[in-house]
TIRO-2110 file (N, C-alpha, C; in Angstrom, 1 decimal):
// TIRO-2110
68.4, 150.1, 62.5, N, 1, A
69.7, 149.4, 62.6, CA, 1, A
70.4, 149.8, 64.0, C, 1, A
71.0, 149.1, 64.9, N, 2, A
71.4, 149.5, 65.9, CA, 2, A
73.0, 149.4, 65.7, C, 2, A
73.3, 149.5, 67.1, N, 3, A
75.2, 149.7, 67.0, CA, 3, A
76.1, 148.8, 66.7, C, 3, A
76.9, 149.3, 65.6, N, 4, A
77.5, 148.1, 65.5, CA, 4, A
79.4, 148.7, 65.4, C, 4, A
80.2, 148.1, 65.8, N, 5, A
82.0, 148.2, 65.4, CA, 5, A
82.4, 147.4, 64.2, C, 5, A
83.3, 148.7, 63.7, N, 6, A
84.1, 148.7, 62.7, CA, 6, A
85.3, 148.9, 62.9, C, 6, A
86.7, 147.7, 63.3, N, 7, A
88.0, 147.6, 63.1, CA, 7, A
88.4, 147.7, 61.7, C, 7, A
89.7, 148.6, 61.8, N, 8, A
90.5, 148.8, 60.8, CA, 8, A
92.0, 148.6, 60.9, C, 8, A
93.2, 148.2, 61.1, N, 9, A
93.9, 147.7, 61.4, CA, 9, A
95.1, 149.2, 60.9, C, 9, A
95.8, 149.8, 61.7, N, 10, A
96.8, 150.8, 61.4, CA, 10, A
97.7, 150.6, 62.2, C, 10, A
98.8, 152.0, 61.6, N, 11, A
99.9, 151.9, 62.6, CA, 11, A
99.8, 153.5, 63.1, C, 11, A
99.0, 154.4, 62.4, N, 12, A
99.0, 156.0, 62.9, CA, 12, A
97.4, 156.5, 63.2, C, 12, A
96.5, 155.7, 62.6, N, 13, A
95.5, 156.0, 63.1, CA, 13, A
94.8, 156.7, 62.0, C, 13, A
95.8, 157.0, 60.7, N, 14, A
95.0, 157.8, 59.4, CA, 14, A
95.2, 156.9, 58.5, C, 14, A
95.9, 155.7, 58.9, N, 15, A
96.7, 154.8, 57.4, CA, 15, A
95.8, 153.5, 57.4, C, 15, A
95.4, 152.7, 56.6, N, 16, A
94.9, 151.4, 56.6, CA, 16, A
96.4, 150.7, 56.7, C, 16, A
96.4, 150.0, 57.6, N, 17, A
97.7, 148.9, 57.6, CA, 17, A
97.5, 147.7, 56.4, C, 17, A
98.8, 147.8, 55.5, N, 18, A
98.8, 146.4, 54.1, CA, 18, A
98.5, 145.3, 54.4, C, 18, A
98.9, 145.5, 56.3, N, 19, A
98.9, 143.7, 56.7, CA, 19, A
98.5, 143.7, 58.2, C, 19, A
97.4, 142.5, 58.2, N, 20, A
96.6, 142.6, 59.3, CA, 20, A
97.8, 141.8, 60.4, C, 20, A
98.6, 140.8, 60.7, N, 21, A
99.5, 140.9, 61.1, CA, 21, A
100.3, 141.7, 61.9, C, 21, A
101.1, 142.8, 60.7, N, 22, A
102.1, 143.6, 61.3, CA, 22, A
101.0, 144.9, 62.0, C, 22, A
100.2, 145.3, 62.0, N, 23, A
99.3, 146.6, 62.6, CA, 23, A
99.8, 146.6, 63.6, C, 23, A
99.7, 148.3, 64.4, N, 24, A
100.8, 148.0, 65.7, CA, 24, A
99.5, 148.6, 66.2, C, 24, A
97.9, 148.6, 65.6, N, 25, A
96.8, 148.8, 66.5, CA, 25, A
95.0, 148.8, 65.3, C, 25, A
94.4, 149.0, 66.2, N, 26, A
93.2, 149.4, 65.7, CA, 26, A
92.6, 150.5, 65.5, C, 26, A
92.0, 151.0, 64.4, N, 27, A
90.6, 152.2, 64.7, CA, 27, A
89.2, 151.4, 64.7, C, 27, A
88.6, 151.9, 65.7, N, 28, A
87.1, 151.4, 66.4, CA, 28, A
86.5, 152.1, 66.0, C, 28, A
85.9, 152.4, 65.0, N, 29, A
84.5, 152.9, 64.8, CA, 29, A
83.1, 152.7, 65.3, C, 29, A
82.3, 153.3, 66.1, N, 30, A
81.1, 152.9, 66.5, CA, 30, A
80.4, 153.7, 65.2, C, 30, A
79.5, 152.8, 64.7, N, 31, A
78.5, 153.0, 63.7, CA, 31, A
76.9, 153.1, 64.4, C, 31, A
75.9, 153.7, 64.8, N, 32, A
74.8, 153.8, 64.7, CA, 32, A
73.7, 154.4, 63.7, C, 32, A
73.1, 153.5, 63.0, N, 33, A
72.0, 153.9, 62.2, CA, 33, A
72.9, 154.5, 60.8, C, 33, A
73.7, 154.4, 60.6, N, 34, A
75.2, 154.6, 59.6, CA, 34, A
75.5, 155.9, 60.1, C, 34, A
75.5, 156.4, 60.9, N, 35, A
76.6, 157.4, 61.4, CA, 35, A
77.6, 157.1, 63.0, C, 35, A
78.8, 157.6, 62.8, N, 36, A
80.1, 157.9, 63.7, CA, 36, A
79.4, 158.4, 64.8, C, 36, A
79.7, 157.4, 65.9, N, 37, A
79.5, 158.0, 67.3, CA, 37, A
79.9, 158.2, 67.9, C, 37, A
81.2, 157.1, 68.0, N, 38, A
82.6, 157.3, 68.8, CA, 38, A
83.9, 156.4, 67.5, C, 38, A
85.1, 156.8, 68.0, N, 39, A
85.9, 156.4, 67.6, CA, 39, A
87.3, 155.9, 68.5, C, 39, A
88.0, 155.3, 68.3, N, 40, A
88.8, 154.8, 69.4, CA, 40, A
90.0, 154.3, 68.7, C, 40, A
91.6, 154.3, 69.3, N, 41, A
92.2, 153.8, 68.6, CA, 41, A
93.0, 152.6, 70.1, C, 41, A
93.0, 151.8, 69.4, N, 42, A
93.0, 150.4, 70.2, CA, 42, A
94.7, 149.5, 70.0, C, 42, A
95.6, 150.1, 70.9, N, 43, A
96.9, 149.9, 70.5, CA, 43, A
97.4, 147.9, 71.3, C, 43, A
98.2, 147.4, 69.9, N, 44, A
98.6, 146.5, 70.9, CA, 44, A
99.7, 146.4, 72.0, C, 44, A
99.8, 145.7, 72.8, N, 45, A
100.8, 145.3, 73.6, CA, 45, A
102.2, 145.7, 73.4, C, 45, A
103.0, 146.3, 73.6, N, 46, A
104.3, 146.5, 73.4, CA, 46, A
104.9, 147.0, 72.2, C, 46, A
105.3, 146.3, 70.7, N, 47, A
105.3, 147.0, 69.4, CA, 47, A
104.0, 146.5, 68.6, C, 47, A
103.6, 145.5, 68.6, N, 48, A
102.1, 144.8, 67.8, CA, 48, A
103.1, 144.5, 66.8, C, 48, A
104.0, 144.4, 66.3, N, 49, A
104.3, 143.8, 65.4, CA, 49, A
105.0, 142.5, 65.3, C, 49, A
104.8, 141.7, 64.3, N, 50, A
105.0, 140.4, 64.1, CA, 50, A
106.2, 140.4, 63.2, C, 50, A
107.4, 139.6, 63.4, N, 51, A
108.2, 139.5, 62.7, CA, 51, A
108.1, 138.2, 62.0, C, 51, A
108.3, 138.8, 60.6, N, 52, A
108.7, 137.5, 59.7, CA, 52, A
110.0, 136.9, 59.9, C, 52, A
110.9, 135.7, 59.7, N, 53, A
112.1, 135.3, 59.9, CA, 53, A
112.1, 133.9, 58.9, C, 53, A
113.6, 133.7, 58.7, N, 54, A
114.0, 132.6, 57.9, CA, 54, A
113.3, 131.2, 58.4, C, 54, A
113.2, 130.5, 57.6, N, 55, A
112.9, 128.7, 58.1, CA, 55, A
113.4, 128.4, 58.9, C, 55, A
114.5, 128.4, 58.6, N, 56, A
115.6, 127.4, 59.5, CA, 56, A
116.1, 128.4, 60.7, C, 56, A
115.6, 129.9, 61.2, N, 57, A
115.7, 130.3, 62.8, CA, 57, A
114.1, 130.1, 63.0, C, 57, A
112.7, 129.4, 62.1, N, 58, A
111.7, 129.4, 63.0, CA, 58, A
111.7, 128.4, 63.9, C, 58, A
110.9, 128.9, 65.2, N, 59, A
111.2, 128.5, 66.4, CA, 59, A
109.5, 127.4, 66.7, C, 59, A
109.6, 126.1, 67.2, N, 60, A
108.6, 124.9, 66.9, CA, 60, A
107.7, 126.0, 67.4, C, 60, A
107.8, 126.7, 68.9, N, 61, A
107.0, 126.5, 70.2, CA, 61, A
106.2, 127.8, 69.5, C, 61, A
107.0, 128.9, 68.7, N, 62, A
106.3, 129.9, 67.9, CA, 62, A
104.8, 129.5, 67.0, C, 62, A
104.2, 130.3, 67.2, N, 63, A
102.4, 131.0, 66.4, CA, 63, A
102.2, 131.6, 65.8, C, 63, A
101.6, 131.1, 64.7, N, 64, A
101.1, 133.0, 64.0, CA, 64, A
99.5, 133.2, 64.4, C, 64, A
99.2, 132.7, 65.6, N, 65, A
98.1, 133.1, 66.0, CA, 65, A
97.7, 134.4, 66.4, C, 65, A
97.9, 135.2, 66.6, N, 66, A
97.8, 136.7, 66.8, CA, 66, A
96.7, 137.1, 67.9, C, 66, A
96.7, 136.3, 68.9, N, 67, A
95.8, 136.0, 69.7, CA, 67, A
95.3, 137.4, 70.4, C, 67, A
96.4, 137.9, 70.8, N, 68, A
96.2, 139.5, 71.1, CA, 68, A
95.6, 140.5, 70.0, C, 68, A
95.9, 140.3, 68.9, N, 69, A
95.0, 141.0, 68.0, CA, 69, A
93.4, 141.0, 67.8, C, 69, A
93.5, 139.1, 67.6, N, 70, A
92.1, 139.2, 67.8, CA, 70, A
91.1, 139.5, 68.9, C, 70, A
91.6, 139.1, 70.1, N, 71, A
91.3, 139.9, 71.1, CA, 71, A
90.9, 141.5, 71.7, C, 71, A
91.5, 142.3, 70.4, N, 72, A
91.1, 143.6, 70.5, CA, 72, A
89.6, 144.1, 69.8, C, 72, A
89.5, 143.2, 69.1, N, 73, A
88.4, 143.4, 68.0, CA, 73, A
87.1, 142.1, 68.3, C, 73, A
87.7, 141.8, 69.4, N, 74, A
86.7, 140.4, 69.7, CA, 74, A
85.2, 141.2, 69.6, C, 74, A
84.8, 142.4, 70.0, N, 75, A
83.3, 143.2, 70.4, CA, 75, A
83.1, 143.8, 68.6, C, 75, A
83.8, 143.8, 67.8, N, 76, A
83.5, 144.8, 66.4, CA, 76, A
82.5, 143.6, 65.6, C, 76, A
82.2, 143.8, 64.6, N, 77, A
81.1, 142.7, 63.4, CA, 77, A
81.6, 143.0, 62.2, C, 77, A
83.0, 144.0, 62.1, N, 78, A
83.4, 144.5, 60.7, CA, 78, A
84.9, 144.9, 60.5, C, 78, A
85.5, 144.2, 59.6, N, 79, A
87.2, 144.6, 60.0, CA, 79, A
87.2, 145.1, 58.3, C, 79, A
87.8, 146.2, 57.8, N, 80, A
88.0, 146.6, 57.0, CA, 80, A
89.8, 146.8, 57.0, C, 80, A
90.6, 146.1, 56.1, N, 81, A
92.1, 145.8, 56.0, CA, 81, A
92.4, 146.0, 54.9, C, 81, A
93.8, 146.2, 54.5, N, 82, A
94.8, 146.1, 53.6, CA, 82, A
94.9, 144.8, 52.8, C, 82, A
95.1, 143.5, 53.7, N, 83, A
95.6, 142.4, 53.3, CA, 83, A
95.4, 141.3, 54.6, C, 83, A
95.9, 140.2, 54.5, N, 84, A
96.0, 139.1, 55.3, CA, 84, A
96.2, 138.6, 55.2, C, 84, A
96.7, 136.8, 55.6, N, 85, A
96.9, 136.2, 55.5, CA, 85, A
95.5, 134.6, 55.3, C, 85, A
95.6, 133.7, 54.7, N, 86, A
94.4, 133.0, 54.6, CA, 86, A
94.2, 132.9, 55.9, C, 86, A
94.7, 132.3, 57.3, N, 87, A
94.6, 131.9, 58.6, CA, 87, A
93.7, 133.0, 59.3, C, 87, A
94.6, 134.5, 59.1, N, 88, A
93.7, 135.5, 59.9, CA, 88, A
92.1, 135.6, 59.2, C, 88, A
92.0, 135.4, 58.0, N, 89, A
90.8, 136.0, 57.4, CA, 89, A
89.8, 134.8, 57.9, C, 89, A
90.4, 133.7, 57.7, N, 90, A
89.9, 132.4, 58.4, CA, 90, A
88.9, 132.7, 59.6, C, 90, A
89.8, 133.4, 60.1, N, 91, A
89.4, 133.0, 62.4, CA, 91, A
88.3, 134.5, 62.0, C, 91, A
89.0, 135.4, 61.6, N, 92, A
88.2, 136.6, 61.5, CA, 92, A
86.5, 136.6, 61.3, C, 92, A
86.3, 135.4, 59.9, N, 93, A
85.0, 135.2, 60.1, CA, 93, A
84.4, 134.3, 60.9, C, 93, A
85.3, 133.0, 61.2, N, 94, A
84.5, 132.3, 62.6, CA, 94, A
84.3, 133.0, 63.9, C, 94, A
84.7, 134.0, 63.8, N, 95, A
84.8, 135.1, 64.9, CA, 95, A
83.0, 135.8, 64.5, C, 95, A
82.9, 136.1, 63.6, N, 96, A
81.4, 136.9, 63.3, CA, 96, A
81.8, 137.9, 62.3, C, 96, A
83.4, 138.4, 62.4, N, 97, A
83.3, 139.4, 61.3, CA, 97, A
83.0, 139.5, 59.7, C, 97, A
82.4, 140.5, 59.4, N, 98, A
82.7, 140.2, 58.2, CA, 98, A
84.0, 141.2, 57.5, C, 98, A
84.7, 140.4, 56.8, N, 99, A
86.1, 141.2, 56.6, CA, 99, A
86.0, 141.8, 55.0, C, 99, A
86.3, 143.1, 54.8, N, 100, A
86.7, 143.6, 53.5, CA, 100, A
87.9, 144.0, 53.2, C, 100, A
88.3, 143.7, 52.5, N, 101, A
90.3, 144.3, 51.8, CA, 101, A
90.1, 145.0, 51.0, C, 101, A
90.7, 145.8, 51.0, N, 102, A
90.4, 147.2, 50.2, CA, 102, A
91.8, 148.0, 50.1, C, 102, A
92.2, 148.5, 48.5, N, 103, A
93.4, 149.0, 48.5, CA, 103, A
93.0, 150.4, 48.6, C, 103, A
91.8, 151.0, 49.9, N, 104, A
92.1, 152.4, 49.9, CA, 104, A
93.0, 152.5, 50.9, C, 104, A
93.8, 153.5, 51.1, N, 105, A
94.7, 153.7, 52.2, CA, 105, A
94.4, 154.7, 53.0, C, 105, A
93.6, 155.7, 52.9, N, 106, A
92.9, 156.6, 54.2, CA, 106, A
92.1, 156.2, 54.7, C, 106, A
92.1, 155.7, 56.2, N, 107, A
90.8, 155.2, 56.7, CA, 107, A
89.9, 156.0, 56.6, C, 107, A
89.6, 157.6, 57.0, N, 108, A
88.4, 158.0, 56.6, CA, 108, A
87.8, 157.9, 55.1, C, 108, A
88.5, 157.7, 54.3, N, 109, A
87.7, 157.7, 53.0, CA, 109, A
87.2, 155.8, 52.7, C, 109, A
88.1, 155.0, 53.8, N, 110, A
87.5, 154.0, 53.6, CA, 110, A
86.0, 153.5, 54.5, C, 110, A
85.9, 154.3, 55.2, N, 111, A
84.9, 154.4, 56.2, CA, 111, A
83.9, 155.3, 55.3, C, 111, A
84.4, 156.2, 55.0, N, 112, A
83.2, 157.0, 53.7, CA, 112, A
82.6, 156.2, 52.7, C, 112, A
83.2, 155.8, 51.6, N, 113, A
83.2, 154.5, 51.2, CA, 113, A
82.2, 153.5, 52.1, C, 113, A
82.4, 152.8, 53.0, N, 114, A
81.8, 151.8, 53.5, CA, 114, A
80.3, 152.3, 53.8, C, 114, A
80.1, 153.6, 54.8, N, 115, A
78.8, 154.3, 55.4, CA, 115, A
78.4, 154.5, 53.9, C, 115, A
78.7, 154.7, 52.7, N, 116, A
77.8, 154.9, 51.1, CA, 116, A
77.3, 153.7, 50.6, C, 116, A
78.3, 152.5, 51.2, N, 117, A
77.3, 151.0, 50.3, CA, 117, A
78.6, 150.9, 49.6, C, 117, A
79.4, 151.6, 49.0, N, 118, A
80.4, 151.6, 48.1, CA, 118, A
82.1, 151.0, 48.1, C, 118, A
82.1, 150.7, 49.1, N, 119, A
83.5, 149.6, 49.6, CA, 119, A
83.2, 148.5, 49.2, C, 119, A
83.9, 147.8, 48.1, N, 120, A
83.9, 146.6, 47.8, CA, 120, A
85.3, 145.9, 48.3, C, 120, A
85.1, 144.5, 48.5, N, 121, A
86.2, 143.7, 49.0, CA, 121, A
86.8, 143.1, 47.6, C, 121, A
88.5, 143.1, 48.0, N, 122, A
89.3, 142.1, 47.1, CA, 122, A
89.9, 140.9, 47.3, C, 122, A
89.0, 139.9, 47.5, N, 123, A
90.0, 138.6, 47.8, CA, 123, A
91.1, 138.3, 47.3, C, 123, A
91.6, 139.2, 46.4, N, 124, A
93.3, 139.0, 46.0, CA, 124, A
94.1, 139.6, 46.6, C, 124, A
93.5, 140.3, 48.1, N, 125, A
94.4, 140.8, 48.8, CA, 125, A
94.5, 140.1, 50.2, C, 125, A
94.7, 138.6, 50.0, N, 126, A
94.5, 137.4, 51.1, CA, 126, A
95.9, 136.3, 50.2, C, 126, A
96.9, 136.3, 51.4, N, 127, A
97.3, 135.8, 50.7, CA, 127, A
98.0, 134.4, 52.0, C, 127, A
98.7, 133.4, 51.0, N, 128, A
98.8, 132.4, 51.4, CA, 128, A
100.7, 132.6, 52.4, C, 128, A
99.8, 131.8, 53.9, N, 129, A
101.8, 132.2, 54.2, CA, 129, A
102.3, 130.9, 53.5, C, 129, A
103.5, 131.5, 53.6, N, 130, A
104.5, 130.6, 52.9, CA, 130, A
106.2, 130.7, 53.2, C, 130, A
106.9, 129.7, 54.0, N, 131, A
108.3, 130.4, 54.1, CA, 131, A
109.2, 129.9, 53.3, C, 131, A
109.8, 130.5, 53.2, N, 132, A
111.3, 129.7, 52.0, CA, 132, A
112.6, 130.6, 52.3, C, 132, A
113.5, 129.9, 51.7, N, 133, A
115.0, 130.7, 52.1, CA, 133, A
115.7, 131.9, 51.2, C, 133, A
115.0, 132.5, 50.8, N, 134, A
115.2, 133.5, 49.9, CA, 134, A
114.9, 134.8, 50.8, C, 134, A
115.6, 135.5, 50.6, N, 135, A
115.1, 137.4, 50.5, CA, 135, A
113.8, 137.8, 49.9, C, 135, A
113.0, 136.9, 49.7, N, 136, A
112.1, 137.6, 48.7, CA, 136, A
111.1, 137.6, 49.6, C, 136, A
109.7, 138.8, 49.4, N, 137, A
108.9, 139.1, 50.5, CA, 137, A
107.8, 137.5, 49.9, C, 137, A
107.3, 137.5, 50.9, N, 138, A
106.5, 136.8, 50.5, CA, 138, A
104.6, 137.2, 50.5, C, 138, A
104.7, 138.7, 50.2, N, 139, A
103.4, 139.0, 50.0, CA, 139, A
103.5, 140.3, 48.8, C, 139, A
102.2, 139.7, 48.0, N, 140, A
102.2, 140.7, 46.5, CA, 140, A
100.8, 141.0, 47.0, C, 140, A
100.9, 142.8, 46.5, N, 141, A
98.9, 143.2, 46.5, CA, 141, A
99.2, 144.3, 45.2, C, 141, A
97.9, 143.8, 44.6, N, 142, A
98.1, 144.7, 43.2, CA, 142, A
96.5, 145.7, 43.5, C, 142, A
97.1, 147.0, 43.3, N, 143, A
96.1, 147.9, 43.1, CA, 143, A
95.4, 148.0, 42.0, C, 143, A
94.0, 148.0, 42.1, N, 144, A
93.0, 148.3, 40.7, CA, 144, A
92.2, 149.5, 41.0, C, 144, A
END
């Protein structure tokens, strides 16, 4: 097996971020032959975070393309996340990744986990955007 990267989306570098979105960066894992060779944390541009906002202040010319995000992880084959949105999980595999959601929250144990065979993915942690004029969040993840 040769080298391959594993993104995980955080905001400290020990946390798995809930939302691939809001992450204000990356952990790069280099994997060879299933062990840690290097590790790297891959910060975005300025805060990396994405603001949610009302309907009626969203702006036409605005994206939820995350174009800078994916761009960080453009070289990885593996993104291990909290959650998503359908769009990001979308590009993520036309991109080559393969993506797992996972409600562990320590990246090293989710990397332990993954290097055992033993990280399974939860497609109920992909969720649909949606805006409406309410206070109410618009993303649910249930732990099992």
């Amino acid at each position: 097996m040769s080298a391959f990267k594993i993104a995980l989306p955080t905001d400290d570098g020990q946390m798995i971020g809930a939302h691939f979105g809001r992450a204000q960066a990356f952990k790069v894992f280099t994997l060879d032959d299933g062990r840690e060779i290097q590790a790297e944390l891959r910060k975005m541009a300025g805060n990396g975070r994405h603001e949610h906002h009302a309907h009626d202040e969203h702006d036409p010319a605005h994206t939820h393309s995350h174009d800078d995000k994916f761009a960080l992880i453009a070289d990885c084959q593996v993104l291990i996340g909290g959650g998503m949105g359908q769009p990001a999980y979308d590009r993520l595999q036309a991109m080559g990744l393969t993506v797992i959601l996972t409600g562990e929250k320590q990246i090293a144990q989710a990397l332990a986990l993954y290097q055992a065979g033993t990280l399974s993915s939860d497609l109920r942690r992909i969720h649909a955007h949606h805006h409406h004029h309410e206070d109410k969040p618009d993303v649910t993840f249930f732990d099992v």
